[in-house]
N, C-alpha and C positions, 0 to 999 in steps of 0.2 A: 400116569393119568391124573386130568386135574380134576377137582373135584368144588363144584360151589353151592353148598345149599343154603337158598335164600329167603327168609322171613322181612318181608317189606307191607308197611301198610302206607296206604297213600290219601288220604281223608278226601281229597277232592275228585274221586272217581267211585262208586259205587255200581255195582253190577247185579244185578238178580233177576236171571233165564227165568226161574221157576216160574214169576208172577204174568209170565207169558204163555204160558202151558196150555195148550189146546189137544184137551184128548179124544179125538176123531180122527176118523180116517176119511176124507173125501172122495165121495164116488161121484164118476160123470155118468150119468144115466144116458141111454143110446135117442138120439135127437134125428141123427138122419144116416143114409147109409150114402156112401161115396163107391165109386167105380173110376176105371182106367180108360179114359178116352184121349185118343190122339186129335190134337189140335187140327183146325184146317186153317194152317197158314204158309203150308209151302215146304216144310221141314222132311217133309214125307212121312214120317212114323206111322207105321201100322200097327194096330193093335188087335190078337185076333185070341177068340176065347175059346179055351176046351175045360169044362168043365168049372172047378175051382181054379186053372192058372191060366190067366193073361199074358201069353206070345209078345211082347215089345221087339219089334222088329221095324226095317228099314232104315229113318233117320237120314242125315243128311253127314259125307263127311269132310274132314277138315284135307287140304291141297296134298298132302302127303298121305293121307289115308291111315294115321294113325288116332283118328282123333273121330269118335263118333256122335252126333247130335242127334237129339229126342225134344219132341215138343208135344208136350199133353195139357189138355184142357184141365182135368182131373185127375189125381193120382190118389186113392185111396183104398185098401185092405180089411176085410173083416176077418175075423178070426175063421183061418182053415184055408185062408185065398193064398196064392201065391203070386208073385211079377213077376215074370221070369226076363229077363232081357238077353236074348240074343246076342251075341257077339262072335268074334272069330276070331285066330291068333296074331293078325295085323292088327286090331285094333288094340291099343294099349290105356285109353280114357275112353269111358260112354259117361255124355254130358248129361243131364234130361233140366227139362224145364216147367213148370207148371203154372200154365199163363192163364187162369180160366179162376183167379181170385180169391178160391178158397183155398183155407188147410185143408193140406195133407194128413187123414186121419188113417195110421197105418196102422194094423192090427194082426196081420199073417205077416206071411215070410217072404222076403225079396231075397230073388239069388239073379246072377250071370251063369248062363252057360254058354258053351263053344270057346272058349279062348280063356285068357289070365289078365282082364279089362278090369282098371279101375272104376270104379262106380260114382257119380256123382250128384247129388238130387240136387235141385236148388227151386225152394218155393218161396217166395217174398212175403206169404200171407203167413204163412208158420207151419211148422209139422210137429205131428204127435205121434208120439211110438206108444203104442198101448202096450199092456201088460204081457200079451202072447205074440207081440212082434218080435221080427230073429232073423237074421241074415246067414246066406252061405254064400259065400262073394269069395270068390278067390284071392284079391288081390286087396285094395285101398277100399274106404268107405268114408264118405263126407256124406252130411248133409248140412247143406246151409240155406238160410232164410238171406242171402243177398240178392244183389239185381244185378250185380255181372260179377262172371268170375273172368279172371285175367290170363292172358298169355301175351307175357311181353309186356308191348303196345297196345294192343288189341284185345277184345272185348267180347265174351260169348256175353249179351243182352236176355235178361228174364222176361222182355217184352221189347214186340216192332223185332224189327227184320236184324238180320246178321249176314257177313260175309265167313260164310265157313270156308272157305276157300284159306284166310290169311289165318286161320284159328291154329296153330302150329305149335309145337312142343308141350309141356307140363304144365298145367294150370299152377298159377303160384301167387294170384290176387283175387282175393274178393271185394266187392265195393258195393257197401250200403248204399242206395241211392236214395233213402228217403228218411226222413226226419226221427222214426222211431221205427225200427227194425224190429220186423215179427220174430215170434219167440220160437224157441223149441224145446219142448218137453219129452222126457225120455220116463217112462215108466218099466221098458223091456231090461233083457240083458241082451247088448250088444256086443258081438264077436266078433273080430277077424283071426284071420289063421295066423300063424305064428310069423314074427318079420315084417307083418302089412301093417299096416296104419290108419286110426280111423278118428274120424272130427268131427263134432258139432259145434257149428259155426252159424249164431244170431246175433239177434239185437239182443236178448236175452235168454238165458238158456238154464231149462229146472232137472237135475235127473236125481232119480230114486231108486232109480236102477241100476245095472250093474253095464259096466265097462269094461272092456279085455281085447289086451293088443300085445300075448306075450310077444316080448322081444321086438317089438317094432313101437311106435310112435302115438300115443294119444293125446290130443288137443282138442281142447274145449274153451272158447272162447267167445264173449260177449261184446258187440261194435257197436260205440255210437253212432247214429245216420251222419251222412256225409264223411264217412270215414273208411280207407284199405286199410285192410287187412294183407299183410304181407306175410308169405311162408317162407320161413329162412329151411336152410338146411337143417336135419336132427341132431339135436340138441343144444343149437343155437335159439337164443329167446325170439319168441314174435316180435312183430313191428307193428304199431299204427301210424298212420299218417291219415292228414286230412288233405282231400283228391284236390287233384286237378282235374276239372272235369272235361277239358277241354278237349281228351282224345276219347271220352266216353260216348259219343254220341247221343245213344236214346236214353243215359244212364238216367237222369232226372224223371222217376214214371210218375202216373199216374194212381198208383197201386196204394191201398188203405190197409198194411197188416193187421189183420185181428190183433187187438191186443191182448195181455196174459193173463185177465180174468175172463174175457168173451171166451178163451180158445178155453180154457179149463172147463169153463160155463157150458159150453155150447158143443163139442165134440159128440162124434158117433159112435163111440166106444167106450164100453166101460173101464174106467179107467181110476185104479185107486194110487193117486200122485203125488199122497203124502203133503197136501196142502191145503189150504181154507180158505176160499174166498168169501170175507165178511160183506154183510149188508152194503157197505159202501164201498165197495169195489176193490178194498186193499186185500193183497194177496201175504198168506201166511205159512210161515212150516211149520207142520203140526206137530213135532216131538220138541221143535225148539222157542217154538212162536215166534220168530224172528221174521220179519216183513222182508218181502221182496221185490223190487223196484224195477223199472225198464233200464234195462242196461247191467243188471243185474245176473251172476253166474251163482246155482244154490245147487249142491250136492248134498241130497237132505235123505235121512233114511222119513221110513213112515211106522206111523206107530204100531207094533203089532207087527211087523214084518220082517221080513232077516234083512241084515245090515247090510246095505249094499257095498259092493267093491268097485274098486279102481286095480285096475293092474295091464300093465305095461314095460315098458325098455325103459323108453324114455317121455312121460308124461308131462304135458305143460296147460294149466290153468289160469286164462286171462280173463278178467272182469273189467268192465267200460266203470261201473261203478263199485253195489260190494260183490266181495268172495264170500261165498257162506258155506260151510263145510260144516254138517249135524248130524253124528253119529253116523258116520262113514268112516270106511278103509282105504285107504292107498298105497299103492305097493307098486314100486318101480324099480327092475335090475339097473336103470342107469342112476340118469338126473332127475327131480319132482322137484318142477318150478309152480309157485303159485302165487300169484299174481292180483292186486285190485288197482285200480286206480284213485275207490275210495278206501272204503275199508276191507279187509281181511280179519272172519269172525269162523271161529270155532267153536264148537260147541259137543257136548255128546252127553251118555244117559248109562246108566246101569244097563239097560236093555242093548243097548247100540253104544259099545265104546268105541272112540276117534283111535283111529293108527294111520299115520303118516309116515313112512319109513321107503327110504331110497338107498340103493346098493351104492349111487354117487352122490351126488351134492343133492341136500336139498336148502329150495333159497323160498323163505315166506317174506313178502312183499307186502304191504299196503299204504300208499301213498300219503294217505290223511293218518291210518292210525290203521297199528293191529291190536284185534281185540280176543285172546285167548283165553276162554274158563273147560276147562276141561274136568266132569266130576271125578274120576279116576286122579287126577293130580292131587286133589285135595285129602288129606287125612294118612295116606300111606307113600310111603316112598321104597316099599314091594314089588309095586304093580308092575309092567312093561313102560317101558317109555312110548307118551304118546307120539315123541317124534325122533324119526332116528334116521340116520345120515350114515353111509358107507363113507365120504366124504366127510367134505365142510359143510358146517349149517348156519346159515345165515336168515336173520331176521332183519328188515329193513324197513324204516319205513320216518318218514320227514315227523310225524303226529307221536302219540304218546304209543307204545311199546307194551301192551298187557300180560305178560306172559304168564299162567296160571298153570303149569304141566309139566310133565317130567320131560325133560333135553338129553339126547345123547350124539355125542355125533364121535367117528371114529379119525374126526381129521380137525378142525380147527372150526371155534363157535363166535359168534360174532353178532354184535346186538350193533345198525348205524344207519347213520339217513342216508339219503340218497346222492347226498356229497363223499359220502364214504366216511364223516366220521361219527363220532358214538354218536348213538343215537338213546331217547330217552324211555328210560325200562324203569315201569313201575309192575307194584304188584299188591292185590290183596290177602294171598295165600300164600301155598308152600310152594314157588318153583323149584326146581332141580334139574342142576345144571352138570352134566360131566362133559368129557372131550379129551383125547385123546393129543389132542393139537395143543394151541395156543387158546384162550379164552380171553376176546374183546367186546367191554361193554364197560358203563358207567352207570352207577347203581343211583336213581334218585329214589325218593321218599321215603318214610320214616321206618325206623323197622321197630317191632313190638317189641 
């Protein structure tokens, strides 16, 4: 085993969480109540009520009959409702669509019955999973704030007409069509069954809640507008790319997503989401104080509450700008890829310590710069490692390299840019480094 413990002080970086510290918990006090209506635009969906659960039936389907479409005005849950959607054992995707402007304020329980039908939401305006929302879904679970999801060529449309007819095989692209893509916030715990796979997929995306995909696939991920999102196979990393719009048709809408202090602001559930929206609009996490931006991915515990988890097979975290990860757990039997395209910041608390540990590789990425203080790193070199790799572990990133936390990985450790070589690791504290493997990196700034 090799072993590097390193005392580095770097004078032109300074860092201090604490004087950010905001100790409240934000509640959205109940503004309006939402309901389940089926659109009248041709799609057929019927919606029919017995009691607390809404019947989601009919839809329209796709040339081979594996592929079922839903079009609702409104989709929204109080606590104790249920959506149940219909299905049967030909259908293998139910799309749904919510063309009627507003979030999605979801609060009870969505399940499918009849068949083993992946489940799809897709609302452009944003969706919110309150505290008591929960799923029993057989199979997949997305939801995303785009405006077409992909098959192939071809395009299921959040708004204007569709040809379901050509709508054929696995959905495998989403496409932002407008400028600043609505958010979604997760306050629940979200499940699927063991082996399925489940994704939140916006322009921006806040959770404080808890995540679970043993054994199968979780993705979470933030797109700038005018941007696909592409699904590779599991455990191959996402793709972006900026479209072609040329075979989108209606893709360019109309649509104005709420954005991510309106939806925090203005929702019909009470909803404690671990965040602060101050006097002028900027939005905050409140155990870390750290701001969060459109385009923006925040895995943020709340103060006063148990520390949310991450777990899955193989789990992969994309941010359009930063990654913010505050006093969460993550836990993956495969690969834990995490991903910014600005920064990648960590953070955690006595209350809520960070653990990042993957059975295979895990790779932290931040384009511009990663920025690790983890309190647990500092003062003891006892503690658990905050990040730990069954694999390789790799830290990447073109910007400066912070690494303030205990490293372990059980395969070979690796600090470099995005050309593949060293990359630049400073530090103000105690890192700690082991690895089982090879250890590559290039040590800058002074050491005490």
């Amino acid at each position: 085993m090799k072993m590097v413990n390193l005392k580095i002080k770097n004078f032109g970086l300074f860092i201090c969480p604490f004087s950010l510290l905001i100790f409240n918990v934000f509640y959205v006090s109940a503004a309006r109540a939402q309901t389940i209506a089926p659109a009248a635009d041709g799609t057929g969906t019927e919606v029919n009520r017995s009691g607390n659960r809404y019947d989601i039936g009919g839809g329209s389907l796709s040339g081979n009959g594996a592929n079922l479409f839903h079009s609702l005005q409104q989709f929204g849950l109080s606590e104790g409702q249920i959506a149940n959607f219909l299905t049967n054992p030909s259908v293998q995707n139910i799309l749904t669509r919510i063309v009627g402007g507003d979030a999605s304020l979801i609060n009870g329980l969505i399940q499918v019955t009849g068949g083993n039908s992946n489940l799809f939401l897709m609302n452009p305006a944003g969706i919110v999973f309150g505290p008591n929302a929960s799923l029993n879904v057989p199979a997949a679970f997305t939801a995303t704030t785009a405006t077409n999801i992909g098959f192939g060529s071809n395009w299921f449309n959040a708004v204007g007409s569709n040809n379901f007819s050509t709508l054929v095989g696995t959905p495998n692209a989403f496409y932002f069509g407008v400028d600043r893509p609505g958010s979604i916030v997760n306050a629940a715990n979200l499940a699927v069954n063991p082996g399925q796979n489940l994704a939140l997929l916006g322009g921006t995306v806040v959770s404080t809640g808890n995540l679970s995909a043993p054994g199968g696939q979780i993705t979470v991920a933030a797109v700038p507008g005018e941007n696909v999102l592409r699904i590779s196979q599991t455990g191959n990393l996402l793709s972006l790319e900026v479209a072609n719009t040329g075979n989108l048709g209606t893709s360019k809408t109309t649509l104005n997503p709420v954005s991510l202090p309106q939806l925090l602001t203005g929702t019909g559930t009470s909803l404690a989401s671990g965040v602060d929206v101050a006097a002028d609009g900027t939005v905050r996490l409140v155990d870390s104080g750290l701001q969060v931006n459109s385009g923006d991915v925040a895995l943020a515990a709340s103060n006063g509450f148990q520390t949310p988890q991450l777990n899955a097979g193989n789990a992969e975290i994309l941010a359009a700008g930063n990654l913010t990860l505050s006093g969460v757990q993550l836990r993956s039997t495969g690969n834990l890829s995490l991903r910014a395209i600005d920064t990648l910041r960590v953070r955690d608390s006595a209350q809520n310590p960070f653990l990042g540990r993957a059975g295979g590789n895990l790779y932290l990425r931040g384009d511009r710069a990663i920025d690790i203080l983890t309190q647990n790193a500092i003062g003891s070199s006892f503690l658990p490692p905050q990040f730990q790799s069954g694999g390789d572990l790799s830290l990447v990133s073109n910007g400066a390299i912070s690494g303030d936390a205990h490293f372990s990985s059980r395969g070979n450790f690796s600090i470099r840019n995005l050309s593949g070589m060293p990359g630049n690791f400073i530090s103000l504290f105690d890192p700690i480094i082991s690895a089982e493997g090879d250890v590559f990196l290039v040590i800058t700034g002074v050491f005490r």
